[in-house]
Each structure stands twice: as structure tokens, then as C-alpha cells.
N, C-alpha and C positions, 0 to 999 in steps of 0.2 A: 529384438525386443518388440513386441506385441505395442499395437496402436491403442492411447486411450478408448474406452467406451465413449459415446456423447456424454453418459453420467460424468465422467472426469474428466473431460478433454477444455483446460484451462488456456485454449489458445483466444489468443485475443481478436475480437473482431475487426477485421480492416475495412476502410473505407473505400468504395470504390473509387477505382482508378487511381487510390495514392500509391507513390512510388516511394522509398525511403530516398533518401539525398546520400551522394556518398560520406563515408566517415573523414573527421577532421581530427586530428591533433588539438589540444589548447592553442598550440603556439600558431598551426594556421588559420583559426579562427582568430586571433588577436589580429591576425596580418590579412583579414579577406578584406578585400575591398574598402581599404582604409577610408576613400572618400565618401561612401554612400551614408548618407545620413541615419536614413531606416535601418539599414544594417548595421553601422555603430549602436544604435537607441537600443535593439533588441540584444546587441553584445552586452550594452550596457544593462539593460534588465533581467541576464541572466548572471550580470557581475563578474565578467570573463576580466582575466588580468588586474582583478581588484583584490589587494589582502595575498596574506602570505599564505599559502601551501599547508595543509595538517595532514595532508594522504600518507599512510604509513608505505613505506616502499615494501616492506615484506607482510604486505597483505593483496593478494592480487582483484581481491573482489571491487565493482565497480562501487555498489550500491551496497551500504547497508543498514540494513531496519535494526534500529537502535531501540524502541519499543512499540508496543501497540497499546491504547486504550480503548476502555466505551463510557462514553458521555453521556450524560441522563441529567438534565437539569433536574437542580435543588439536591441532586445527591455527590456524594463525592467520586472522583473517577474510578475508575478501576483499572489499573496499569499492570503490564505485562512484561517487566523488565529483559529483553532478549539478549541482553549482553550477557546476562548471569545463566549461569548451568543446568540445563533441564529444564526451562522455560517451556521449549515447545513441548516437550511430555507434557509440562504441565496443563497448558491450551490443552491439548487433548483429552485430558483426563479429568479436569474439573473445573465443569464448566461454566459460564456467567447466569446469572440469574438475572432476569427482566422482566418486570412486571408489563401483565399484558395490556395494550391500548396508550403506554409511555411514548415519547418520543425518545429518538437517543441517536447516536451517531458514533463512529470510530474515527479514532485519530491515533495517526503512526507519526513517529521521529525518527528521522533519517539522512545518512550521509552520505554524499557522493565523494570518491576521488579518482585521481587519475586521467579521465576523461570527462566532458559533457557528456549525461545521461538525457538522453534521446526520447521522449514519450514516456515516460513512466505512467504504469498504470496496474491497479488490483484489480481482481477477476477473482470472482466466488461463483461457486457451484452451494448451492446448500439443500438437504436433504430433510425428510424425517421418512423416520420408519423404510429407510433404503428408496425412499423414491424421491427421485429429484423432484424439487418444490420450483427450484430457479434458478440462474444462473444472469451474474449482475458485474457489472464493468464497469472502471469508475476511473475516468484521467486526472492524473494529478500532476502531472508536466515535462515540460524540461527545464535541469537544473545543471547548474558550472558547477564545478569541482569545490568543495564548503573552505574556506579558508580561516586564518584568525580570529575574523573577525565577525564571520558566520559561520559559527562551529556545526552545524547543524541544519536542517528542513523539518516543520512539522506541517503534515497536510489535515484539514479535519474534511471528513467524508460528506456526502448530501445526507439531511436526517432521513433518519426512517421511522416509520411509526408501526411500534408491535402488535402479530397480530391480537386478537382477542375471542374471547369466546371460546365456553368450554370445548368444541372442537378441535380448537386449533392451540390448546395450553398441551404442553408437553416438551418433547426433548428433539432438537433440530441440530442436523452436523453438519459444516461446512469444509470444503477443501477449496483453500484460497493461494492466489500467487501474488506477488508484486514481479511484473513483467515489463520489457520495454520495447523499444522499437525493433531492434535487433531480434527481438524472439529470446531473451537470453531470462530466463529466471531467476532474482535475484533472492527470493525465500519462497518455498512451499512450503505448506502446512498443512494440517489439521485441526479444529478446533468447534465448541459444542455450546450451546444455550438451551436457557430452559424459560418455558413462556410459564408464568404462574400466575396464579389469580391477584396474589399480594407480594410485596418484598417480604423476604424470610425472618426480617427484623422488623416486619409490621406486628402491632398488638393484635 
């Protein structure tokens, strides 16, 4: 298999000199160092050992994006249900409208089970007209395993502000991952916006 181009190459930037820490179980992270206080605090703020279990046993995936939205104050969101069928076609094939010089932001819902997920973070490449425009990276954490009682993670992204000006109004493609410390990809996709002068339901 042929190497990403830099136009696609969705790996995550590492920090220097960090090392990953070896991998743990649930159960030896409940049991590491029972007496260190710091180390409890941070057990306890990822909610390790708290709540019952929702991980389906015949689903092997660690992580998954339950959906994506974009957030645009004063209007309503725009949600992208990933559990339902043909979702990502549909990202790819029609895409968000944003009015240009808005603020706005994405926000994903999402599950962990099985194990503690380790750095999670998305990584966008985004394009227009085939030429990389950017390429942007965003942590969103580490998370325990969602139980009963926290069914669920939603992350909301840093805002951004669209560009403007008739130069820059047209049609932008992105290829995004949500990735984590291991290197392991937990969705890739595709997906497109269009910068417009107005909302297409403006007068």
C-alpha cells in the first residue's frame, strides 16, 4: 500500500520527546497505585470503576462517533446522525451551507467502551479547488469506558470564524479522522461546505 501524500496524511502531530505509557486494562488501572492521591483524583475524573458497563461485547470498536454537528449561534444545529445508514455518503455529497464571516463550531457525540481511550483527537485536512488550504488538530481527551449512568461523550470543537469575501465564498472539502494515542483510527471520512454570501433561507 502506497504512503499518504502530505495532502492526506491524517497522522497526528506528536509532541516532542512524548512517549506513550504502556497500555492497561480497566481492571489495572482501578488497582494502580491505590494509595497515591493524584492518581486516584485523575482515576476519579475519568470515572474509572463508577457505573455499570453499556460496552456491547460483539462490537469490537473502541470508540464510536455516535454523531457530528455545526453550531452557528441563533440558528439551529445541523446534525449528522452516524448511527443511521448512509450518513457518511451523505457528508460527502451535500454539503453544509455557512454564511461567510459567522462564527460556528462542530460538536461530535461519542462512545467509548471496552478500554480507556487514550488522547483522542480529530485531524482535518481541508481543501478547495484540490489544494490544501490546511490541515488542523484538535484534542479532545481521555475518556473510561461510558457506563449507565454516562451514556455517552459530547466534545464541542474551538469556534471558527468563516472565511469572507467574494474570494474566498465557494465550495471547501475536507478529509477528517478522529484518531488516538495508539495511531488507531476510529472514523475517517469525507465531507464539504460552502461559504456563501447569505443563508440560502435568507430574504
Amino acid at each position: 500500500m502506497s504512503a499518504p501524500t502530505p495532502d492526506e496524511d491524517l497522522s497526528a502531530e506528536q509532541t516532542e520527546g512524548f512517549k506513550l505509557g504502556e497500555k492497561k486494562t480497566i481492571e489495572e488501572y482501578t488497582k494502580l497505585d491505590q494509595g497515591d492521591e493524584s492518581l486516584n483524583a485523575w482515576k476519579a475524573s475519568l470515572g474509572l470503576g463508577a457505573g455499570k458497563s453499556i460496552a456491547d461485547p460483539n462490537d469490537p470498536r473502541k470508540a464510536i462517533i455516535l454523531s457530528l454537528a455545526l453550531e452557528v449561534e441563533g440558528r439551529p444545529d445541523i446534525v449528522i446522525d452516524l448511527t443511521a445508514p448512509g450518513s457518511l455518503e451523505q457528508m460527502k455529497e451535500k454539503p453544509f451551507t455557512i454564511k461567510e464571516g459567522v462564527r460556528f463550531r462542530m460538536k461530535a457525540k461519542f462512545k467509548v467502551q471496552h478500554e480507556v481511550l487514550s488522547g483522542l483527537k480529530y485531524i482535518q485536512i481541508l481543501k478547495r479547488k484540490g489544494i490544501r488550504v490546511s490541515k488542523d488538530q484538535e484534542m479532545i481527551g481521555s475518556f473510561a469506558p461510558n457506563t449507565e449512568d454516562t451514556p455517552f461523550y459530547e466534545k464541542k470543537f474551538a469556534p471558527e470564524e468563516a472565511p469572507s469575501g467574494m474570494m474566498m465564498r465557494g465550495h471547501y472539502e475536507a478529509l477528517s479522522t478522529f484518531t488516538d494515542d495508539d495511531g488507531q483510527h476510529h472514523l475517517k471520512f469525507q465531507w464539504s461546505f460552502d461559504i456563501t454570501k447569505k443563508w440560502s433561507d435568507d430574504e
